[in-house]
C-alpha positions in Angstrom: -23.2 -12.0 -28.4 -25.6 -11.2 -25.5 -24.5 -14.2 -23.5 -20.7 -13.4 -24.5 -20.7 -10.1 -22.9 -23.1 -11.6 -19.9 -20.0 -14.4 -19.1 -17.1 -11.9 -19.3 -18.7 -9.0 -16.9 -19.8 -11.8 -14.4 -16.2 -13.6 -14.7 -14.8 -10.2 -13.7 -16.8 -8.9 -11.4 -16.1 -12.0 -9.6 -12.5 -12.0 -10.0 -12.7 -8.0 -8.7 -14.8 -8.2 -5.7 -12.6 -9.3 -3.4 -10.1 -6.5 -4.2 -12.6 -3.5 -3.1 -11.3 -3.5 0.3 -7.6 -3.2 -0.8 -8.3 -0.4 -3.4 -10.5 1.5 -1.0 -8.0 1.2 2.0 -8.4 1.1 5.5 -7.8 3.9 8.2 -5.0 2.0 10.2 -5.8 3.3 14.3 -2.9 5.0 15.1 0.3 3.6 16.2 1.7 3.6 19.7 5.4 5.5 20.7 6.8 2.0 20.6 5.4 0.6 17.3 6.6 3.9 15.7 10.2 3.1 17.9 10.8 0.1 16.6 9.3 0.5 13.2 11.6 3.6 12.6 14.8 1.2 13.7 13.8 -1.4 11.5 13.7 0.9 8.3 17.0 2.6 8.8 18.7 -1.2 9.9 17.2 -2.2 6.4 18.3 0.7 4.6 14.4 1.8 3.6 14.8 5.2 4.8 12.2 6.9 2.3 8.9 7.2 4.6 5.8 9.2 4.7 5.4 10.0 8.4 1.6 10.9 9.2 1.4 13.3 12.5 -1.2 13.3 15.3 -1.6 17.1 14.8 -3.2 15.7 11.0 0.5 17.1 9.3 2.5 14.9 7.0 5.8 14.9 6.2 7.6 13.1 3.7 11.4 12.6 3.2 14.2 10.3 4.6 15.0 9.0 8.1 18.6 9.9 8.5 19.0 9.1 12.5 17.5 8.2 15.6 17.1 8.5 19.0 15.4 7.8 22.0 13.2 10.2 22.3 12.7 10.7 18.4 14.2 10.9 14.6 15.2 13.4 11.9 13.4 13.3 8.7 15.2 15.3 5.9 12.1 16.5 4.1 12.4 15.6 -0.1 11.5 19.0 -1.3 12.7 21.8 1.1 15.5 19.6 2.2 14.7 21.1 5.9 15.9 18.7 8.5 12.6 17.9 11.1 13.3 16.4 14.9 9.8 14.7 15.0 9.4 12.8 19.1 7.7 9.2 18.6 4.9 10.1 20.7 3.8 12.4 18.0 3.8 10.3 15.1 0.3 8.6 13.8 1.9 6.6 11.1 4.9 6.1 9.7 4.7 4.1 5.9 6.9 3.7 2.8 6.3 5.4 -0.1 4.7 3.8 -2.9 2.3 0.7 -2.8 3.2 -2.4 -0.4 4.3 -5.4 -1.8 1.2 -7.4 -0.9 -0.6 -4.5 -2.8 1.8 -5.1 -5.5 1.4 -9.5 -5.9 -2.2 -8.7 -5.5 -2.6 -6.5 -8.5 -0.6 -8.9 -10.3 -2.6 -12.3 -9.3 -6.1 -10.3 -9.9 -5.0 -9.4 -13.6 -3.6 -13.1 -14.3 -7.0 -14.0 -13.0 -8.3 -11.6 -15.0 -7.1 -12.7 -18.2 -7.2 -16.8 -17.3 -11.4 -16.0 -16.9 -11.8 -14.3 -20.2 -9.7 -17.3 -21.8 -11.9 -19.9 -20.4 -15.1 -18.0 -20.6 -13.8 -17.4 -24.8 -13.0 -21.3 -24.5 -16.5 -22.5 -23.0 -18.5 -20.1 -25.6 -16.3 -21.4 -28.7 -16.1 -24.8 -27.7 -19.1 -26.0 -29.6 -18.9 -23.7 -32.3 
């Protein structure tokens, strides 16, 4: 039984400790007025207006992207429904909301892992039995 539980909690703290860093997350250094430019272009071209726009001043404000400028963009904020003109040189960040796709396959891959470890680890342990 000893050796049983041994197997299984090495097989998954294997599988799990390359994921630390992902769960943890990493500051991202800010972005430059053009990054935010062109990454606030992008979104509205692909329709993925819904961001979370992280200020320099340390503010955050979440809504949708509903035009832009040169200079800037208007967020329409989710729960007052105020309309912000925020410039790009002001802007920290600017994200999606909700976890990234690579964050997404990478939770999913880690628990097929998962779950193929404990089957081969039950397999080994049973196989002479």
């Amino acid at each position: 039984m000893t050796r049983r539980l041994l197997t299984l909690s090495l097989a998954f703290a294997i599988v799990l400790t390359p994921l630390g860093p992902a769960v943890h997350g990493r500051k991202k250094p800010d972005q430059t007025p053009d990054k935010v430019k062109i990454e606030v272009e992008a979104r509205l071209r692909k329709k993925e207006e819904h961001v979370k726009v992280k200020l320099r001043s340390g503010s955050e404000v979440k809504g949708r992207i509903t035009q832009s400028s040169e200079n800037g963009f208007t967020v329409i904020e989710d729960k007052s429904g105020t309309s912000t003109q925020i410039a790009y040189a002001d802007v920290s960040n600017v994200e999606g909301r909700g976890m990234s796709k690579t964050k997404k396959t990478l939770i999913g891959v880690s628990i097929g892992a998962g779950i193929f470890i404990a089957l081969v680890a039950y397999a080994l342990t049973h196989f002479w039995d």
